[in-house]
Structure formats: structure tokens, C-alpha cells
C-alpha positions in Angstrom: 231.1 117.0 66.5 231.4 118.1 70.1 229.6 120.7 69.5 226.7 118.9 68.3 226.9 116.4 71.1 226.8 119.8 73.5 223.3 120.8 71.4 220.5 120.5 74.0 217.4 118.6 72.8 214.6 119.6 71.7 211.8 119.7 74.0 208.8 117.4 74.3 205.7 118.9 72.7 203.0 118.9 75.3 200.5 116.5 75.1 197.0 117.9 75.6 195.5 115.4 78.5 191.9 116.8 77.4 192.4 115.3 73.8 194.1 112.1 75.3 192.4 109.2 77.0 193.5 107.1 79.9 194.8 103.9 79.0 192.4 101.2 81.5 191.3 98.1 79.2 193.4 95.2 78.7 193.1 92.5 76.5 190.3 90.6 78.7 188.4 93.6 79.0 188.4 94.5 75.4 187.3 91.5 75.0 184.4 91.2 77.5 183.0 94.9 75.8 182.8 92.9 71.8 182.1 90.4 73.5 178.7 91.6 74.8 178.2 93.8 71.4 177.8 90.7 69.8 176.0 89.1 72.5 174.4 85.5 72.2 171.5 86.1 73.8 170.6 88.6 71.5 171.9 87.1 68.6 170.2 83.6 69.1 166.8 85.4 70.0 166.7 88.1 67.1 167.0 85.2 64.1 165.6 82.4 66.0 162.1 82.9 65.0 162.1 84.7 61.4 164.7 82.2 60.1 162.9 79.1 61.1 160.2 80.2 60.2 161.4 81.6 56.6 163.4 78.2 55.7 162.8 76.0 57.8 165.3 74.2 60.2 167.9 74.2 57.5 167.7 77.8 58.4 170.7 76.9 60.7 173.2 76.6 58.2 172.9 80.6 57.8 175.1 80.6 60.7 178.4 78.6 60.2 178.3 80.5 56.3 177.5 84.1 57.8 180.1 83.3 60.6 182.7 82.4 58.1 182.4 85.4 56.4 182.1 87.5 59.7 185.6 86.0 60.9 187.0 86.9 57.2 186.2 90.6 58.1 187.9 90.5 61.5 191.0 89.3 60.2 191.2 92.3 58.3 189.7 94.3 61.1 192.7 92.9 63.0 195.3 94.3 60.9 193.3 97.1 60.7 193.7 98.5 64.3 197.1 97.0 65.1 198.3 99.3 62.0 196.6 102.2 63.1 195.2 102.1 67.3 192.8 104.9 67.5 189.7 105.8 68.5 186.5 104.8 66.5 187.6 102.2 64.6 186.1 102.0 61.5 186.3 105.6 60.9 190.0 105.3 62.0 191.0 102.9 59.4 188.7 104.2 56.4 190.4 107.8 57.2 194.4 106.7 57.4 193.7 104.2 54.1 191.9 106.4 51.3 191.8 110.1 53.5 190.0 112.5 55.3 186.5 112.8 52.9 186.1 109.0 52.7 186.7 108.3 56.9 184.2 111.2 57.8 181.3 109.2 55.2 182.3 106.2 56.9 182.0 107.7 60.5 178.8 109.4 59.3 176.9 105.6 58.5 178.8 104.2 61.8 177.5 106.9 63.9 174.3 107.2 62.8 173.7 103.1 62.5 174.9 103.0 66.3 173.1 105.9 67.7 169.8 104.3 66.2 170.9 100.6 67.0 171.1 102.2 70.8 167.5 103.2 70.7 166.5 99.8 69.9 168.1 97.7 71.8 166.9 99.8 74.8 163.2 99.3 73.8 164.0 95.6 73.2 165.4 95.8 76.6 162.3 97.4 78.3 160.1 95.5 76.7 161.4 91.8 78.2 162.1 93.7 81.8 158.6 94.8 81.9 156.9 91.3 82.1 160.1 90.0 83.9 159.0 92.3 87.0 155.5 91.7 86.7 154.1 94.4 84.4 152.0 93.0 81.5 150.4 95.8 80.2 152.2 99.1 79.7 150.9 101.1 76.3 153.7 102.5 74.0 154.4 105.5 75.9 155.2 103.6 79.1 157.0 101.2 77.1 159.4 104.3 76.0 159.3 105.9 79.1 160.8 102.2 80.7 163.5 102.4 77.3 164.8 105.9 78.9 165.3 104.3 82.4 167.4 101.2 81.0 169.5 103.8 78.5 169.8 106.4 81.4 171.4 103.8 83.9 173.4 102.5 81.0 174.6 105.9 80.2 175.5 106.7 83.6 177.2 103.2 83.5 179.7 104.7 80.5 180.1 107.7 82.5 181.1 105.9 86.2 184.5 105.0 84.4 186.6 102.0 83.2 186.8 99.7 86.7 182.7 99.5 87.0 182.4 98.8 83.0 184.8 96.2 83.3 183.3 94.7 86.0 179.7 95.1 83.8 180.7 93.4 80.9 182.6 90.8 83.4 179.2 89.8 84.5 177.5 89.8 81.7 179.9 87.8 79.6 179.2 85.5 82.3 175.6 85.2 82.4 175.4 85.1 78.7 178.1 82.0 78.6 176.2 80.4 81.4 173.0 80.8 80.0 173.6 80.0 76.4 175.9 77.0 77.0 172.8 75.9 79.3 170.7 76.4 77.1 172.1 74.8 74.1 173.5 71.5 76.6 169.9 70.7 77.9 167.9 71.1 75.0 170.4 69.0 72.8 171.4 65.8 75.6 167.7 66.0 77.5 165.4 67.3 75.2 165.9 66.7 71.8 162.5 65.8 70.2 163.9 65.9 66.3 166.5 63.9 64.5 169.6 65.5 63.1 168.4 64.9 59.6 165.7 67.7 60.0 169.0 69.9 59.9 168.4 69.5 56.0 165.1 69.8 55.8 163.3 73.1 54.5 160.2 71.9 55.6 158.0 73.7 52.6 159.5 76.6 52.4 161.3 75.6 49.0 163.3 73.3 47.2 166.2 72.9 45.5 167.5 75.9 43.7 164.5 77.8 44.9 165.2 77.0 48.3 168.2 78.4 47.8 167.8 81.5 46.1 164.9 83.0 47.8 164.1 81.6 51.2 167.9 80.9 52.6 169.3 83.7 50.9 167.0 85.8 52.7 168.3 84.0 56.0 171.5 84.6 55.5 171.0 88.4 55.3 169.0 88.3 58.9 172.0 86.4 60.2 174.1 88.6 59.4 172.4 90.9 62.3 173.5 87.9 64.9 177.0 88.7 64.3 178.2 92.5 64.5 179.8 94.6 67.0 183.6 93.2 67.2 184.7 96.0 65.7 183.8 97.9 69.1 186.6 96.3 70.9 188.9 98.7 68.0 186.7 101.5 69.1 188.1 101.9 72.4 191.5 101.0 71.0 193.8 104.0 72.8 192.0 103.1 76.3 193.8 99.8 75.6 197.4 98.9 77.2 199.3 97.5 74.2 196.4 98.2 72.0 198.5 96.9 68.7 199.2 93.5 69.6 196.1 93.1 72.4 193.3 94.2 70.0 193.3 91.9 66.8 193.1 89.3 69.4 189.7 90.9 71.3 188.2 91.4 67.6 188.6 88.0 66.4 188.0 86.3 69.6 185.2 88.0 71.0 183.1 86.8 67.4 184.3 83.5 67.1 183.5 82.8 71.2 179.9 84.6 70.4 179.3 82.6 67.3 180.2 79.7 68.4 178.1 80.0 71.6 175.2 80.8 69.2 175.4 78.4 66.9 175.5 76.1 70.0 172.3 77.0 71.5 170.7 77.5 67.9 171.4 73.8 67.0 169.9 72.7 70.2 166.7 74.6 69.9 165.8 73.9 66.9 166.1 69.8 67.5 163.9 70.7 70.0 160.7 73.1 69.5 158.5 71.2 70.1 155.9 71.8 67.0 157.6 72.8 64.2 154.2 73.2 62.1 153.5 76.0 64.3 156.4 77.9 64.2 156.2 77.6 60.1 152.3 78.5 60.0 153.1 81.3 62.4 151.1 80.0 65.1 154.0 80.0 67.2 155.7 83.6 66.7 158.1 82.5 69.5 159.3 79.6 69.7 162.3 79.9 71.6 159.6 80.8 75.1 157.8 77.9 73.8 160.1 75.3 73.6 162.4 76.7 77.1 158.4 76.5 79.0 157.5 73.2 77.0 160.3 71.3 78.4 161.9 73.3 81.4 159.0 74.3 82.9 156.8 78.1 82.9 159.1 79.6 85.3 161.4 79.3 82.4 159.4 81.8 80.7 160.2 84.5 83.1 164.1 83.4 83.7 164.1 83.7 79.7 162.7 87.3 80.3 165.7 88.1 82.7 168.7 86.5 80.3 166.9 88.8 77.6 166.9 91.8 79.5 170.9 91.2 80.9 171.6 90.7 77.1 170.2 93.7 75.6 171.0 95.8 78.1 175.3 94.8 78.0 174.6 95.1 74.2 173.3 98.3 74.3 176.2 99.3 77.1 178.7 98.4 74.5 177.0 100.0 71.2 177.0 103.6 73.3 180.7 103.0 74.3 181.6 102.0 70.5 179.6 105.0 68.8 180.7 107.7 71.9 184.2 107.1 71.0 183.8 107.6 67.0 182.0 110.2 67.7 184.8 112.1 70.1 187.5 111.3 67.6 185.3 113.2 64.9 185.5 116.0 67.2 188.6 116.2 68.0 190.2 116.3 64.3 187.8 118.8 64.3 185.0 117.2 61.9 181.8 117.9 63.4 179.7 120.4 64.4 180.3 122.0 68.1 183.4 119.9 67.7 184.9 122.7 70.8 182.7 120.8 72.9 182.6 117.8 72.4 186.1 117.2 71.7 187.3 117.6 75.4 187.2 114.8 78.3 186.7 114.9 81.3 186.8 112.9 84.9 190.3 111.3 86.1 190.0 108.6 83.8 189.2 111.4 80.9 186.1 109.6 79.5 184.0 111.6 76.8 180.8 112.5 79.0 179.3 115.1 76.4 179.5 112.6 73.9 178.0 109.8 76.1 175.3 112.2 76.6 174.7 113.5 73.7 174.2 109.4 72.1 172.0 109.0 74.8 169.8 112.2 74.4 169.3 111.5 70.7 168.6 107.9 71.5 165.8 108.8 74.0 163.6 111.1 71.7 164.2 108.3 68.9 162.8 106.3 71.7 159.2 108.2 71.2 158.4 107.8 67.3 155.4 105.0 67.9 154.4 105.2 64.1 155.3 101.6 63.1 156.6 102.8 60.0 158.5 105.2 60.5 160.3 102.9 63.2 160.9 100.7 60.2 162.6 103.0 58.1 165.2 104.1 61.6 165.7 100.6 61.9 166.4 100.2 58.0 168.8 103.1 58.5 170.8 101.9 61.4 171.3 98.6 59.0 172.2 100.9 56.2 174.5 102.6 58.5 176.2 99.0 60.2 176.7 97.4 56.8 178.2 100.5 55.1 180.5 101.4 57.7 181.9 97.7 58.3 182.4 97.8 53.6 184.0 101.2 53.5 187.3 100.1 55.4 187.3 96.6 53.6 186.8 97.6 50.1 189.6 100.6 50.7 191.9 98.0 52.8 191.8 96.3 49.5 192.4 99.0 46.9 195.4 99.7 49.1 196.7 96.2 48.5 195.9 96.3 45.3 198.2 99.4 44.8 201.4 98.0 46.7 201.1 100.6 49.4 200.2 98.2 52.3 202.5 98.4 55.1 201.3 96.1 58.5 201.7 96.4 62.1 203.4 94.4 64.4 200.5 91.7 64.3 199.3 90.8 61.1 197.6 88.3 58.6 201.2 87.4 56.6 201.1 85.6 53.2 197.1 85.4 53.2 196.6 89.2 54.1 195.5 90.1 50.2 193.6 86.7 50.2 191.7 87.4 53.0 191.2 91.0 52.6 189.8 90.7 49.3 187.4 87.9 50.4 186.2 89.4 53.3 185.5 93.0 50.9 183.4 90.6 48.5 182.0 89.1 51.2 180.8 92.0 52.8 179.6 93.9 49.9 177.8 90.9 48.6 176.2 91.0 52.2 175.0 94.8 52.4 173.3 94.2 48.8 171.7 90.9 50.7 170.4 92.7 52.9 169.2 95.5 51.4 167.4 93.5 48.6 164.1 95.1 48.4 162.2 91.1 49.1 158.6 91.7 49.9 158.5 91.4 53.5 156.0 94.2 54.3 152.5 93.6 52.5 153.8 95.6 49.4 154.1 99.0 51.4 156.9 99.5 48.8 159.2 102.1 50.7 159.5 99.5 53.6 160.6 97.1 51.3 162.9 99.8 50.0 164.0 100.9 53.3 167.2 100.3 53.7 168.3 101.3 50.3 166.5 104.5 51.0 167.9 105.0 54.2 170.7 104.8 52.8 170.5 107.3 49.7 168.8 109.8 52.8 171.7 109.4 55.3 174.5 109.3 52.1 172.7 113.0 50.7 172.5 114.0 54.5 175.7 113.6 54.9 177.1 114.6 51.5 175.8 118.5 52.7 177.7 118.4 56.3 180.7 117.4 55.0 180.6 119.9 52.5 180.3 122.5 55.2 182.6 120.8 57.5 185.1 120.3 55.4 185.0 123.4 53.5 188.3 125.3 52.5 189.6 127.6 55.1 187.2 125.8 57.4 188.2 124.7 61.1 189.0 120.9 60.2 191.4 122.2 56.9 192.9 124.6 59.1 194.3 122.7 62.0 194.7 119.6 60.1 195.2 116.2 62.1 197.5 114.6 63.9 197.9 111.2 64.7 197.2 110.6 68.5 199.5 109.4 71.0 200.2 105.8 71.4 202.1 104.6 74.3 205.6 103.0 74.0 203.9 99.4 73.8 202.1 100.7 70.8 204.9 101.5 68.7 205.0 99.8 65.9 
């Protein structure tokens, strides 16, 4: 015995600071970055117009029922990334529940779906600052050329480090609170023109069963748009102090706050357009600018412009934060291409710069493909990619439930875990099929129509042939394995 108690200890593997970020975000901040992933603004103004004009303004009923289902998920979510605190989130969680093969398909769709979503967003966001500041008639190309400006300063916005992000999302979070809870207050107490009964009113667009089935079924899928991007507050999860306990709080938070805020302004707006007939005839292709400018005035129209642009643009923020850290955890287990490179950090707060870069350089030649269609089908794939990444952790969360071989973290769902779970995996399934159902929405050009499900056979094949490579036997991912990374002491679970 004594001489055991005489045996030294054994040292303290070194931890590799280029592999290991700094820990910055607290529970606040995590919260601010979902947060503005979700976004209100964008939310309310990417369904607004195709839902009421699809269903009528029973359309608004998509939300509570797609928000319900959406807070299912981040329960799970929740348990998720207190379990298991590392970078990239979804990929994370697919890879520790059902292995290596099934968490590098599921980083594959997130990636992918994000890196596209980013070129979006910062053309959405160019397009509302251009008339904001006065300019009315840029072509296409200028249009893109604006789109590279807004993602460069938002790239160099990631790369600047945690304190200035914070402080970004900080004021955006703001703006967006200010500007939906204005928005929704003053058009429901001051300008309401409708009565609360038009709430069940489809106005045309069907009845009964049929309204059901085709119209505000069809809703349901666009809303589900309005209310992703929680899950980014787990993809930062080890920049997070006390990530396990602070995180399943951010997730489910950040959505309920953003849903509630758009459902808010949603019910608001539509007791208030002004001329509904418009809006359904498709007269009025934008009736949120209509109804702000009808009652608050035309300088509305340009303060709209401005909310817009602050909305897109801390969206977009967020989505190259999210995808930049899945990305960099790819690399370092060693799963990608180049992975040498883009594995390391760098900067005193050891931020993944090649990777920021990298999202942003892909995002900005996206930025250039004009051909309507083809725009189409990226934007079918980056839904593909969203929908699939968010079902790949649920369904497997379940299976492992299913099995017995669940074991939680120090926050979780309790009794109602396996409930929950296997609701939210229906749920979500039941959603991606939604949304990919090929309805007729584009004058019979039938491979629009079957866009996303061919987006998502090209990205699946894609990606089947990488993998294959990547993961080969004898390869550099089989051969140094992985490791779990370091968590600090308040992560333990």
C-alpha cells in the first residue's frame, strides 16, 4: 500500500489549443445568436405573403401547430447537447447516437443546407438595403455584387471574435423585439380593420376537408421555414461556459421568444391589411409594405426596408457561425477533405477563420447563378439539407430509446423524454415529406416541383461518394480515430 500511495501520477495529456476553442458565450449570448437565426423579422416577412395568400387568413393557425411541433424538437435538441456539448450540433448528436457514417451524412445535409441558406439570406439582405439607401434600380449583377458586401462585413464580423458578435446579436435581438412587438401592438389596439372571426375564414381558398388537405397543409410546410435555426445556439456549444446545463435552455428559449414574437405581429397584420381581395387575387404581392404604409404612413415603407435588412443580415451572421463550426468539427475528426487546414484555429480567442472563409467564399460565387431556375433548385437543396439534418438526430435519438441504451445529461426531459422524442421524430419526418411534396407551385416545370426531393437524391449520391473516400479503410479519419473533445469542469456530466 505505501508503495502505491508513493506511485507518482500519471501526467496530463496535453491538450492541443489549435483543436480547442475558447470558452466566451454564456447563456445570454447563446441565446441572442438562435435567437437571431430564427429571427422574427424574417420569419414574419418570408410566410406573410404566400400563406395568406394560399389559405387565406386562417393561414395563421400554421403557426401555433408548426410552433408546437418546432418546440417538440428542441426538447430533444435539449437533451441532445447537454448529453453530448460539442461543436456542430446536429452532426454531434447524430454521430455519438448511431456512429461515425450516419453523423458525417448528417453533417453533409447541415452543411450544405447552411452554406446555401447563407447565400440567400445575403441576397435577401441586399436586396431590402438597396432601396433602403436610395437605390432603385440595380440589375442582377449589382444586386450580387451588393450580396458580397453584406456577407463580406458579416464574415469579417465572425472573424473579429466573441465580444463584438455578442454585442451584434445584442443589438439585433433588440431591434427585432422592438420592432416586432411594435409592430404587432399598433396594428392590433390602433389599426385593426377586421374582426377576429376572419381568423377562421379561408376566404376561397377551400373548404372543409379540402381546405385542409391542400391549401393549409401546404401552409404548414412554408411555416415551417419561419421557425429554424435554434439548433445553432448547440453549434457553438464548447465556446459556451457551462454549456450542459446553459444550452438546452438557449435552444428552447430562443424558439419559443421568436415564435411567440411572430405569431404576435402575424395576428396583428393580418386583422389589419387593409384589402384582403388583393392580397388573395395577387394584386397585392406584399402586403405587409402595404398595410405598415396604409396605416403608419410611407416613411414606413423605408423604416420596413431597414428592420428587413438588420434581420437578414443577424440571420445570416448566425447561419455562417452555425455551419463554420460543423464544418471545423468535420475537420478536426479528420472527415473532410484538406481537413489539415481547416481543422486548426487561430486568433487569441481561437475562432475557425479558414472555415469562416471558406462558407463565405462558396456563398459568394453561389451569389452569381441569375438563372431563376437553377436558384430554385439551390434553394430546394438548402431545404433538403435543413430538414434532413434536423430528422437524422431525432429519428436516431429515438431508435436509441427504443433500444434501452439512453443515458441523459445533467439536464433532461425526465418521465416524458421517450414521449417527446418520438413525437418530435414523427413530427419532423412528417414535416420534411410536407415539404417536399412535389404540389404544383411552378407552372408544371416538373423538376421545380420536384426540387427538393431531387436535391435531395443529388446531395444524398454526392455525398454517398465522399464519404466513401473519406472514410475509406486505412484512410486518415479510420486511422486516428476520434476523441471526444474537452469539456470544462462545469461540463462534466
Amino acid at each position: 500500500m505505501d508503495n502505491l500511495e508513493a506511485t507518482p501520477p500519471l501526467p496530463t495529456p496535453a491538450v492541443d489549443l489549435s483543436l480547442t476553442p475558447v470558452r466566451e458565450f454564456s447563456l445570454w449570448s447563446a441565446f441572442a445568436l438562435a435567437f437571431s437565426d430564427v429571427s422574427p423579422i424574417v420569419g414574419i416577412y418570408s410566410v406573410f405573403a404566400i400563406g395568406l395568400a394560399a389559405a387565406g387568413p386562417a393561414f395563421f393557425w400554421a403557426f401555433p401547430i408548426v410552433l408546437i411541433g418546432q418546440l417538440m424538437v428542441t426538447g430533444v435538441f435539449g437533451d441532445l447537447v447537454s448529453r453530448w456539448p460539442f461543436q456542430g450540433s446536429v452532426y454531434a448528436w447524430s454521430r455519438e447516437l448511431l456512429g461515425v457514417r450516419y453523423g458525417w451524412f448528417a453533417n453533409w445535409a447541415y452543411s450544405w443546407g447552411l452554406t446555401i441558406t447563407l447565400a440567400s439570406v445575403a441576397l435577401a439582405a441586399a436586396g431590402f438595403f438597396a432601396p433602403a439607401i436610395g437605390l432603385t434600380s440595380l440589375n442582377a449583377t449589382q444586386t450580387s455584387l451588393l450580396a458580397v458586401g453584406i456577407l463580406a462585413l458579416g464574415s469579417v464580423a465572425n472573424m473579429v471574435g466573441h465580444k463584438f458578435l455578442r454585442i451584434l446579436f445584442y443589438v439585433s435581438m433588440t431591434a427585432e423585439l422592438v420592432a416586432s412587438l411594435g409592430i404587432g401592438a399598433a396594428m392590433l389596439f390602433f389599426h385593426r380593420v377586421h374582426p377576429f372571426s376572419i381568423l377562421f375564414s379561408g376566404m376561397g381558398t377551400g373548404h372543409g376537408a379540402g381546405w385542409l388537405a391542400t391549401p393549409f397543409l401546404a401552409v404548414i410546410g412554408f411555416t415551417g421555414f419561419s421557425f429554424v435555426g435554434f439548433e445553432s445556439a448547440g453549434s457553438i456549444a464548447e465556446e459556451v461556459r457551462g454549456a450542459r446545463r446553459v444550452l438546452p435552455k438557449a435552444i428552447r428559449l430562443s424558439l419559443a421568444a421568436a415564435g411567440i414574437l411572430v405569431m404576435f405581429a402575424a395576428l396583428g397584420l393580418v386583422l389589419a391589411v387593409p384589402d384582403l381581395g388583393a392580397v388573395l387575387t395577387g394584386k397585392d404581392t406584399n402586403p405587409i409594405a402595404t398595410t405598415l404604409e396604409t396605416h403608419l404612413g410611407s416613411a414606413m415603407g423605408r423604416t420596413l426596408l431597414v428592420m428587413l435588412t438588420i434581420g437578414f443580415t443577424a440571420s445570416m451572421i448566425a447561419v455562417q457561425a452555425a455551419v463554420s463550426r460543423a464544418i471545423w468539427a468535420s475537420a478536426r475528426a479528420k472527415e473532410l477533405p484538406f481537413s489539415g487546414v481547416f481543422s486548426k484555429l487561430s486568433g487569441s480567442e481561437r475562432l475557425p477563420r479558414r472555415v469562416i472563409a471558406l462558407t463565405g467564399i462558396i456563398a459568394a460565387v453561389l451569389l452569381f447563378i441569375h438563372n431563376p431556375k437553377v436558384y430554385t433548385l439551390l434553394l430546394s437543396a438548402a431545404t433538403a439539407g435543413f430538414f434532413v439534418s434536423y430528422a437524422m438526430p431525432l429519428v436516431a435519438a429515438a431508435y436509441v430509446r427504443a433500444k434501452g441504451r439512453w443515458v441523459p445529461g445533467p439536464v433532461a426531459m425526465g418521465r416524458v423524454g421517450s414521449t417527446v422524442t418520438w413525437i418530435a421524430a414523427v413530427w419532423i419526418v412528417l414535416e420534411t415529406v410536407n415539404i417536399a411534396w412535389p404540389r404544383n407551385e411552378y407552372a408544371g416545370v416538373w423538376y421545380l416541383n420536384w426540387g427538393i426531393v431531387i436535391a435531395a437524391v443529388v446531395l444524398g449520391g454526392g455525398g454517398y461518394f465522399v464519404q466513401k473516400w473519406i472514410l475509406r479503410p486505412g484512410g486518415e479519419a479510420a486511422t486516428l480515430g476520434y476523441s471526444e473533445p474537452v469539456v470544462d469542469e462545469d461540463d462534466v456530466a
